[in-house]
C-alpha positions, 0 to 999 in steps of 0.5 A, a space after each residue: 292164720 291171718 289176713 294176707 292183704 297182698 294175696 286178697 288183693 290179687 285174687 279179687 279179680 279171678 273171683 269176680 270174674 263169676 259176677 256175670 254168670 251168677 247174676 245170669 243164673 239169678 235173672 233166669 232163675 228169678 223169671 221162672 219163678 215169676 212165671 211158673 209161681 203165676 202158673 201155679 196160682 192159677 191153677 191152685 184157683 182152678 174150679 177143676 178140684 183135682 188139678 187144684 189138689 195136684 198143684 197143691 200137693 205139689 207146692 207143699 212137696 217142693 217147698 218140703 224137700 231141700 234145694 240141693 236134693 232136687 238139683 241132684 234129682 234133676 241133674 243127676 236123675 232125670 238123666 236115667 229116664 232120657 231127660 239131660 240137662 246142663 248144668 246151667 239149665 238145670 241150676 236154673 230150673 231148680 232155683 226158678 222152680 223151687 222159689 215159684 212155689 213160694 212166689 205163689 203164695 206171695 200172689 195168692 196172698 195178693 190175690 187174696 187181698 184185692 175186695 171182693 166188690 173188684 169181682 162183682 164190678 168186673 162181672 156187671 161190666 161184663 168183663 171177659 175172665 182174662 180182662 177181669 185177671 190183667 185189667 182188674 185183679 193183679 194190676 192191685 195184688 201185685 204191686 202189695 206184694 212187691 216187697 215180698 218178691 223182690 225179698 225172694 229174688 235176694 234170697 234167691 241171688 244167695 241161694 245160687 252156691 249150691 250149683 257149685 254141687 254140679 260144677 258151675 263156676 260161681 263165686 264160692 267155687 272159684 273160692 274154693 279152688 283158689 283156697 285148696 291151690 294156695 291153702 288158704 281159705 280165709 281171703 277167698 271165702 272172706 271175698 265171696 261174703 263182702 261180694 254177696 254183700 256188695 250185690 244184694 244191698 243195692 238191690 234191695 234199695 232198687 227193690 225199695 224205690 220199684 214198689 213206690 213206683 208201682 203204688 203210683 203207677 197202679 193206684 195203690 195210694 187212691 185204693 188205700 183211701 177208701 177210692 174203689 180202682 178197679 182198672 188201669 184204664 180208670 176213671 169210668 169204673 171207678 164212677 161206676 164201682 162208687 155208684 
């Protein structure tokens, strides 16, 4: 078999044309990974044992079993007990909800690294438990872990050929069909890897240049020189967390 350049050339655009439904099923999926791995963390911290064991178990379950074996579960399964879902949705949920598990363990790992004294200083201001959250502790254990997130949103970005499994048209799909009506497969795979390519390397330098911005805007660098910041509002607590 070999390169056909003229054949390449014309399919380019057939197989491009799923640019915008990947990168749709990439952004919804990315955003219930984000919110539902928040979910998750939270209610792993919660002081209610049972709830946390439950979320628990469930994090190491999804995170156990395989990405195409939940897809069919839930759009193939769900169905047998009255819940339907349509192929973009549920392609949508189960990547969003797969990778918030291992989200959730990127902000609990940011979590974890914020200094304890962040707490105290939050309690003897007599901050609220929601202001201590969103004023205190994630605006400096999230941008830390930027680099992790948006590691799991490529990861993510190139996981979604697995919904070719229920029918969604994405990029390997469409190189499939092109591949069996014109029995050649080299041009068309060959197209979706240097596609892949082309989408996730500008992304990871967007990435790059989001996590300096968010060290800057969170006052990540003034932390890391020993200085206590304790809110996004500033300079009164850090006064008061340096005595």
């Amino acid at each position: 078999m070999t390169w056909d350049w003229q054949f390449a050339i014309e399919i380019i655009p057939e197989i491009a044309s799923a640019i915008w439904l990947v990168i749709g099923i990439t952004v919804g999926a990315y955003f219930v990974s984000l919110v539902f791995g928040l979910v998750l963390t939270f209610l792993r911290r919660s002081s209610f044992k049972p709830l946390a064991f439950i979320t628990y178990w469930f994090i190491e379950f999804v995170r156990s079993t395989p990405p195409l074996v939940q897809l069919f579960f839930v759009y193939f399964a769900l169905p047998a007990i009255g819940i339907t879902l349509n192929k973009y949705v549920a392609g949508i949920l189960t990547l969003g909800i797969h990778y918030a598990t291992y989200v959730s363990e990127v902000y609990r790992s940011g979590i974890d690294a914020v200094p304890k004294g962040q707490w105290e200083a939050s309690r003897a201001m007599n901050f609220t438990q929601t202001q201590t959250w969103f004023r205190v502790i994630l605006p400096q254990a999230i941008p830390p872990v930027i680099p992790m997130l948006g590691n799991y949103l490529l990861v993510l970005f190139k996981e979604t050929p697995i919904l070719m499994a229920i029918g969604v048209g994405e990029f390997l799909q469409e190189a499939q069909l092109i591949g069996a009506a014109n029995f050649k497969y080299l041009e068309p795979i060959t197209i979706v890897g240097l596609l892949f390519l082309l989408l996730s390397y500008p992304s990871a330098i967007l990435i790059n240049k989001l996590e300096k911005r968010s060290k800057l805007g969170y006052g990540v660098n003034k932390r890391q020189k020993g200085m206590n910041v304790i809110g996004t509002d500033g300079k009164a607590v850090e006064q008061s967390t340096n005595g």
